[in-house]
DRENDO-1510 file (C-alpha; in Angstrom, 1 decimal, always signed):
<recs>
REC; n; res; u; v; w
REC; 1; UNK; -2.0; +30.9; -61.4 .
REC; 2; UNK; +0.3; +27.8; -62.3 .
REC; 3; UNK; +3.1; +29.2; -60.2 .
REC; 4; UNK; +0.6; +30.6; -57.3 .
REC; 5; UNK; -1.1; +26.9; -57.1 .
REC; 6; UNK; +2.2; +25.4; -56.6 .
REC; 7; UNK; +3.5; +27.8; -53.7 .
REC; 8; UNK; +0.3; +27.0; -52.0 .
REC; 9; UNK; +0.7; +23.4; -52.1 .
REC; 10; UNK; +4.5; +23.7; -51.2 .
REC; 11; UNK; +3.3; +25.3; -47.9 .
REC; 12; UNK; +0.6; +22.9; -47.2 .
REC; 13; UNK; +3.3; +20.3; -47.9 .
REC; 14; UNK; +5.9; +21.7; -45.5 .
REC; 15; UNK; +2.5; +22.6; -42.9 .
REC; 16; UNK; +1.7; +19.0; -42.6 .
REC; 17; UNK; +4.4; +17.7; -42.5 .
REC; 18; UNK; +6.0; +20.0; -39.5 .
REC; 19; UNK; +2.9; +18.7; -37.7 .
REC; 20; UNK; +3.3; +15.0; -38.4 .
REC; 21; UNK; +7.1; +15.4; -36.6 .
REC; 22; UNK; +5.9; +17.2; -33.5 .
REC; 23; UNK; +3.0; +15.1; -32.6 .
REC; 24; UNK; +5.2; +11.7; -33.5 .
REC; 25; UNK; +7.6; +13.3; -30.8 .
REC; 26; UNK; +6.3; +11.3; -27.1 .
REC; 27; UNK; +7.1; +13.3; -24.2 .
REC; 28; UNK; +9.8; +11.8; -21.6 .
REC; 29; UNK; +9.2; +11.1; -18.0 .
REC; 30; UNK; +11.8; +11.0; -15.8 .
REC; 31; UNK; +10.9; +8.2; -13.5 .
REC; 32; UNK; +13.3; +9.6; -10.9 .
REC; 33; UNK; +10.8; +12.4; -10.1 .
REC; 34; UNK; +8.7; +10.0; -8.8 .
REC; 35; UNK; +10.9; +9.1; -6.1 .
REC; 36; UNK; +10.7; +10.2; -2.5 .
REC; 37; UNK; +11.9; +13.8; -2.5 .
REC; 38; UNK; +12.4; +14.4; +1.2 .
REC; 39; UNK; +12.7; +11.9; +4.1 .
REC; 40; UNK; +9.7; +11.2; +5.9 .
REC; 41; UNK; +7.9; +8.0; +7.3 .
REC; 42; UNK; +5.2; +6.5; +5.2 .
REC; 43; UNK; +2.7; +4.1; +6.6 .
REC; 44; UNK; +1.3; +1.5; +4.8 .
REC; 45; UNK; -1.2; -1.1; +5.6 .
REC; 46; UNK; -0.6; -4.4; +3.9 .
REC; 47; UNK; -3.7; -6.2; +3.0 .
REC; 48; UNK; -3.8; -9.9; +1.4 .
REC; 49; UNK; -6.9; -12.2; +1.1 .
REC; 50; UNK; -6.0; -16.3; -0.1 .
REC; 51; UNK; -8.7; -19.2; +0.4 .
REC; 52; UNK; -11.5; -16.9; +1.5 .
REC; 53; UNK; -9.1; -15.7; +5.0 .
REC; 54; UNK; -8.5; -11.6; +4.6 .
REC; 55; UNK; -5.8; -10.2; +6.7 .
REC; 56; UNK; -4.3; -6.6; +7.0 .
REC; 57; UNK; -1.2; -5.1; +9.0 .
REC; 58; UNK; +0.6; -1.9; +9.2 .
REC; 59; UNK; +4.2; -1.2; +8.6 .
REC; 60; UNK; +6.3; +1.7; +8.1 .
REC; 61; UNK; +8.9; +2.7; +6.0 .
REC; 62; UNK; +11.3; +4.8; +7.1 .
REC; 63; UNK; +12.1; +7.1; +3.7 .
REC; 64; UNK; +15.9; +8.9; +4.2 .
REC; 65; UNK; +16.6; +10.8; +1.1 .
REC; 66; UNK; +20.1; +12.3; +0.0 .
REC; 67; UNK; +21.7; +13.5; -2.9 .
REC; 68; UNK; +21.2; +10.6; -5.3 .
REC; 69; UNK; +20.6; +7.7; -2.8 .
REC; 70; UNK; +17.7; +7.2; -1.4 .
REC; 71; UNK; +17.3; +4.6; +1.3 .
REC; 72; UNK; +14.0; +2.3; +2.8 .
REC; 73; UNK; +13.9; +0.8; +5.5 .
REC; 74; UNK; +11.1; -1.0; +6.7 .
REC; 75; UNK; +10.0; -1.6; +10.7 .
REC; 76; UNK; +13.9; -0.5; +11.1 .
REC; 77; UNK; +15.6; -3.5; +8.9 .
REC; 78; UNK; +17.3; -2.0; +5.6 .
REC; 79; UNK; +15.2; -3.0; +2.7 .
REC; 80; UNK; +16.5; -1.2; -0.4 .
REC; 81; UNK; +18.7; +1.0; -1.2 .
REC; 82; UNK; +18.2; +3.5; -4.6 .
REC; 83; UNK; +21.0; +5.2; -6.2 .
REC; 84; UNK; +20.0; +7.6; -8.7 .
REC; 85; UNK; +22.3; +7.4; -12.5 .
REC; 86; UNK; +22.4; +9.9; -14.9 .
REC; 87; UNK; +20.1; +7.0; -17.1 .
REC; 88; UNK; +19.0; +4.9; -14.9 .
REC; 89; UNK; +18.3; +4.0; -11.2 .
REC; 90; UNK; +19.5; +0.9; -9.6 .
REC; 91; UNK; +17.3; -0.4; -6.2 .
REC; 92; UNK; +19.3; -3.4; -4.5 .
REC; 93; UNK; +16.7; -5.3; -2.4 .
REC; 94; UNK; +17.9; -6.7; +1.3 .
REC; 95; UNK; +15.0; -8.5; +1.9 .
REC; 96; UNK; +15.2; -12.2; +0.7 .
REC; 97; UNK; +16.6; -11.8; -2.7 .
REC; 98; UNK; +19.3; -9.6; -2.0 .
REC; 99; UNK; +19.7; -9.0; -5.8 .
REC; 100; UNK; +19.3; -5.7; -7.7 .
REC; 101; UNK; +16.9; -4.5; -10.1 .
REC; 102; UNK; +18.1; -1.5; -13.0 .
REC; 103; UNK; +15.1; +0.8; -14.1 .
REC; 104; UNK; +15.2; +2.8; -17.1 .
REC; 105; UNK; +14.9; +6.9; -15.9 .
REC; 106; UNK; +13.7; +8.7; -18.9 .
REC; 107; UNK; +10.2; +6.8; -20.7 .
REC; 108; UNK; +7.4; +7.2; -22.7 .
REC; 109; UNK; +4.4; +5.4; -22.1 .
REC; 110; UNK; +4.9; +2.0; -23.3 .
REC; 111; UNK; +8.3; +1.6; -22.6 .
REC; 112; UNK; +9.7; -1.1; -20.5 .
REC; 113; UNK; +10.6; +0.3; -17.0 .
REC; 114; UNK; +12.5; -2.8; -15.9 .
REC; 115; UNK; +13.7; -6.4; -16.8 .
REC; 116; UNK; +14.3; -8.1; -13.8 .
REC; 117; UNK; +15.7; -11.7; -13.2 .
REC; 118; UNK; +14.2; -12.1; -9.4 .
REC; 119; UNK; +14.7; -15.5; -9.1 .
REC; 120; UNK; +17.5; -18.0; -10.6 .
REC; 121; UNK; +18.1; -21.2; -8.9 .
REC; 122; UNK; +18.8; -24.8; -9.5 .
REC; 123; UNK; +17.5; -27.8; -6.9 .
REC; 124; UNK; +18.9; -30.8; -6.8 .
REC; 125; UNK; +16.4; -34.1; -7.4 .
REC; 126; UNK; +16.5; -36.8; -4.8 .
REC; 127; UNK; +15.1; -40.4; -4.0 .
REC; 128; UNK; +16.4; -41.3; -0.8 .
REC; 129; UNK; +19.9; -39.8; -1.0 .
REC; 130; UNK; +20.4; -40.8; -4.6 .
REC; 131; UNK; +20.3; -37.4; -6.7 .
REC; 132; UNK; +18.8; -38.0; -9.7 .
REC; 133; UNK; +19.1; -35.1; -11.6 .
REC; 134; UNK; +17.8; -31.0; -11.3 .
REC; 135; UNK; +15.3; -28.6; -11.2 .
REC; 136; UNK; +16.2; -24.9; -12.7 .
REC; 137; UNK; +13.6; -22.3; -12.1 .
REC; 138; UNK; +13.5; -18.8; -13.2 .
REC; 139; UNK; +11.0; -16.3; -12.4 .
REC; 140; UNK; +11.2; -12.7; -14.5 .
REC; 141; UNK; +9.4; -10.0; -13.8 .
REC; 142; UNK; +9.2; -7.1; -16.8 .
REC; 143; UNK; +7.4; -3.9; -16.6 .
REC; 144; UNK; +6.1; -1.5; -18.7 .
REC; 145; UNK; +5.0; +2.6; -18.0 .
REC; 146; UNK; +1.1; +2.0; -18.5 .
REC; 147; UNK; -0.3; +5.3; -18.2 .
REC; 148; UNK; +0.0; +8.8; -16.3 .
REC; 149; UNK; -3.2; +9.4; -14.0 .
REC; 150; UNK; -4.5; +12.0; -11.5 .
REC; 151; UNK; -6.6; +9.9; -9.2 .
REC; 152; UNK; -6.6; +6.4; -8.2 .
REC; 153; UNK; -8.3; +4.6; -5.5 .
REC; 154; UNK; -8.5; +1.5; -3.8 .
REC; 155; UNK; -11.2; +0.4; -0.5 .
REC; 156; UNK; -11.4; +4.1; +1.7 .
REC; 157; UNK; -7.4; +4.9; +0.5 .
REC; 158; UNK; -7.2; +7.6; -1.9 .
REC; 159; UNK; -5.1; +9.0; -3.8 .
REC; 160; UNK; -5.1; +12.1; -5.9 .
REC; 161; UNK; -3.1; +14.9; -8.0 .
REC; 162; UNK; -4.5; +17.3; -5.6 .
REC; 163; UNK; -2.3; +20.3; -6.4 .
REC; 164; UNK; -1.7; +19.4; -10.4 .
REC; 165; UNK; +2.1; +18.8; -9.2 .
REC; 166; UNK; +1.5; +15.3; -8.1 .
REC; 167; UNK; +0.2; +13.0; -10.6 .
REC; 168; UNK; +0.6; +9.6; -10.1 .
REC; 169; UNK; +2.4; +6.6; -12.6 .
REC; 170; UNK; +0.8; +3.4; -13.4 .
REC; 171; UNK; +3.4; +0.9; -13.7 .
REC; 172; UNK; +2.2; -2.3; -15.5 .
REC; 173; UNK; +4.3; -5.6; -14.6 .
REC; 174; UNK; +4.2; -9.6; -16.0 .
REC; 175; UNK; +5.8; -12.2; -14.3 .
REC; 176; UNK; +6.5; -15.1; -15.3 .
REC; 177; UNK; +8.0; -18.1; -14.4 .
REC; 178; UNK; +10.3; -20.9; -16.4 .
REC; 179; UNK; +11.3; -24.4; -14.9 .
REC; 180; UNK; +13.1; -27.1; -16.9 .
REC; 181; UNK; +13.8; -30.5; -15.2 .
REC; 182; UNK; +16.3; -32.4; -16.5 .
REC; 183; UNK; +16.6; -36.1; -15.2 .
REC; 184; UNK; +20.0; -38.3; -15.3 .
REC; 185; UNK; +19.4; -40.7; -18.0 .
REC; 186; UNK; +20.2; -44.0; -16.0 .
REC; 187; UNK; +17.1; -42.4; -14.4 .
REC; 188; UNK; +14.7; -41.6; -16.8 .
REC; 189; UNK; +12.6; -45.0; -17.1 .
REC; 190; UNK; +12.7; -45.3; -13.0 .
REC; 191; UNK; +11.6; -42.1; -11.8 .
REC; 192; UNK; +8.0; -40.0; -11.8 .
REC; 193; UNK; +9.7; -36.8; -12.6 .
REC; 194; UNK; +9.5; -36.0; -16.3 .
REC; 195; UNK; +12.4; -34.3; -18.2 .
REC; 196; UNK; +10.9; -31.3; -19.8 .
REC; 197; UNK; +10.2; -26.8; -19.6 .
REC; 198; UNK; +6.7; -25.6; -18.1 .
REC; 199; UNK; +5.9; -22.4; -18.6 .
REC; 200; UNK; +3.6; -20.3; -16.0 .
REC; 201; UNK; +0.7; -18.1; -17.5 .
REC; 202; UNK; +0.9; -14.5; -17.1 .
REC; 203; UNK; +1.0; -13.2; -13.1 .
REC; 204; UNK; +0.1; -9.7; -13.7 .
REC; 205; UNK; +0.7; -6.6; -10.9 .
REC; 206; UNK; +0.3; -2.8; -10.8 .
REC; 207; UNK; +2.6; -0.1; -9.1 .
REC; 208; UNK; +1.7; +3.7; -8.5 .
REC; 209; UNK; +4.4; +6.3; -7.8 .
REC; 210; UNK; +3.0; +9.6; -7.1 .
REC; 211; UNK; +5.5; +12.5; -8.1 .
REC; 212; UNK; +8.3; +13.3; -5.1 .
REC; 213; UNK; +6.6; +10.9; -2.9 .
REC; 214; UNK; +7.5; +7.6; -4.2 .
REC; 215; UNK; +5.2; +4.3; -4.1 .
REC; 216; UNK; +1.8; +4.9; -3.1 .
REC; 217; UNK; +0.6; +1.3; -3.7 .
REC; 218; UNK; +1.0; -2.3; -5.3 .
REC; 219; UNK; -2.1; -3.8; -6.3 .
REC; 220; UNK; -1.7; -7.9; -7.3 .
REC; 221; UNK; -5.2; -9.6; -8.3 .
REC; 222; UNK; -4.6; -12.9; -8.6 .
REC; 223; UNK; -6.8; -15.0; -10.5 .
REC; 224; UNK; -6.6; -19.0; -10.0 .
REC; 225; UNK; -7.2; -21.3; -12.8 .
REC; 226; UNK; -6.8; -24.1; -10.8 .
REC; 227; UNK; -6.1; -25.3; -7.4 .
REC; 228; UNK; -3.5; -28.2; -5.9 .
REC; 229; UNK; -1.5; -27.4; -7.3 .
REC; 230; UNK; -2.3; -23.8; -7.4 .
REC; 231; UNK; -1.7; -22.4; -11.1 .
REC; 232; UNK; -2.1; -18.1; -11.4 .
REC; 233; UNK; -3.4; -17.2; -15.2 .
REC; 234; UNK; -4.0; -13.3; -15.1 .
REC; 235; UNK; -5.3; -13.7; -18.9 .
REC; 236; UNK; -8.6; -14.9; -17.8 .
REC; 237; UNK; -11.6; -13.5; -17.7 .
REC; 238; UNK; -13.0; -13.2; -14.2 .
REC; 239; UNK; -15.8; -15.9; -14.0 .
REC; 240; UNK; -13.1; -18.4; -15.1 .
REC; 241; UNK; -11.0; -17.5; -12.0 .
REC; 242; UNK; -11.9; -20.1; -8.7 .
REC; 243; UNK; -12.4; -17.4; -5.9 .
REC; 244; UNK; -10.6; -14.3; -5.1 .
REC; 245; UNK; -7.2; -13.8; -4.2 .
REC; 246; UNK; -5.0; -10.4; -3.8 .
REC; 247; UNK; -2.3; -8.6; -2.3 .
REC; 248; UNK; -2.3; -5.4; -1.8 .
REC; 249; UNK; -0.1; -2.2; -0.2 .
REC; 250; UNK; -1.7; +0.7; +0.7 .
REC; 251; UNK; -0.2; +4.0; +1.5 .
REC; 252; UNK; -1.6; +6.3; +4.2 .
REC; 253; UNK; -2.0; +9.3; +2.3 .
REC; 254; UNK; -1.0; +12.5; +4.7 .
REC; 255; UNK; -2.7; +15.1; +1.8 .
</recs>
C-alpha cells in the first residue's frame, strides 16, 4: 500500500506539473502575417472631428507587395516602405518624418510591438534676435499587442474574421511627449521662459491589422483636459474630457 500510494502521487506530481509547462507556454504571432499579402488598392476614408467641426475624405493607398518588401503609397507619393527580417520588420516613413520605425515580428500578447522615437528636435529661444537659450522636445510612441479579435466595428465600416483565416490584431499605442527648456543663465532673471522638463499625459491610439490584408484602421479618441493651451490626458474618465475630439482611418472593406 506504502509503495502503491507513493507511485500514485509520483504520477500526479509529474501530471501537474507537465500541465503547468504547457499552459505557461503563450503562443507566437508572427506580426508579418498581418501584412498585405498581395498588391491591391485599399481605400480608406479619413475621418477627424476637433472643436465640434467633423470632416471626412478619401484616399487610397496603393499596396505593391514583393518578396519581403512591401511598399505604400498614398494618392501616388511614396509613403512607407516595409522590408520584412527574419525578427523583425523595419517601415521607413516618407511623409514628414522621414525616419524609421523597427517592429518586433514574433509576439505574445502583451508584448511591445514597437519603441519609436517619432520626434527629436531642438528649437532655438529668441527675444528679438538675441537667443537665449533651447527648447528639446521628444515625442515617443510605444506599443503593445493588446488582444487578437474576430470582429471590430466602427460608424457603418465593419470588419470581420469572415472565413476564420482573417482575424484581426489590436495594437495598443501611448505616446508621450518630453520637453526640457533650458535657459542661458545671464538670462534666467530677464526672461518669461522657465528652465525646467514637462511631461505630457498619456495620448493613447489603437491599430487593427487584419491577417494578409494589412491595416484596417487607426482609431485616436482624444480626450482634452484642458484648452489654450490644449493639453490631451487619455487617463481620464470621459465626463472629465471638454468635448469630443478624434481621428480616425477607415478601411473600405471589399469582403
Amino acid at each position: 500500500m506504502h509503495k502503491n500510494l507513493i507511485v500514485i502521487l509520483s504520477i500526479m506530481a509529474m501530471l501537474f506539473s507537465g500541465c503547468g509547462s504547457s499552459t505557461s507556454k503563450k503562443k507566437k504571432i508572427d506580426i508579418a502575417n498581418y501584412l498585405p499579402n498581395t498588391t491591391l488598392n485599399k481605400v480608406y476614408t479619413h475621418v477627424t472631428k476637433i472643436d465640434g467641426k467633423l470632416t471626412n475624405q478619401l484616399y487610397t493607398d496603393s499596396v505593391i507587395v514583393e518578396s519581403n518588401l512591401v511598399t505604400v503609397k498614398k494618392n501616388i507619393k511614396l509613403y512607407t516602405l516595409v522590408t520584412i527580417k527574419s525578427e523583425e520588420i523595419e517601415v521607413k516613413y516618407f511623409e514628414d518624418t522621414n525616419h524609421s520605425k523597427i517592429i518586433n515580428r514574433n509576439l505574445t500578447i502583451g508584448d511591445t510591438v514597437s519603441n519609436y522615437l517619432k520626434r527629436d528636435s531642438v528649437e532655438i529661444l529668441k527675444i528679438g534676435s538675441q537667443n537665449i537659450g533651447k527648447k528639446y522636445t521628444k515625442i515617443e510612441e510605444i506599443c503593445t499587442l493588446d488582444s487578437m479579435i474576430d470582429h471590430y466595428e466602427k460608424f457603418f465600416f465593419e470588419y470581420t474574421n469572415y472565413d476564420d483565416n482573417h482575424d484581426i490584431m489590436k495594437i495598443e499605442c501611448i505616446t508621450k511627449t518630453v520637453t526640457e527648456t533650458r535657459i542661458d543663465t545671464e538670462y534666467v532673471d530677464s526672461v518669461s521662459y522657465s528652465n525646467g522638463v514637462v511631461e505630457s499625459k498619456d495620448d493613447l491610439s489603437y491599430i487593427y491589422l487584419q491577417k494578409n490584408l494589412g491595416m484596417i484602421a487607426t482609431i485616436n479618441d482624444d480626450c482634452l483636459a484642458s484648452k489654450l493651451p490644449d493639453i490631451i490626458d487619455d487617463t481620464l474618465e470621459p465626463d472629465q474630457c471638454l468635448g469630443e475630439r478624434y481621428e480616425y482611418n477607415l478601411y473600405q472593406p471589399q469582403y
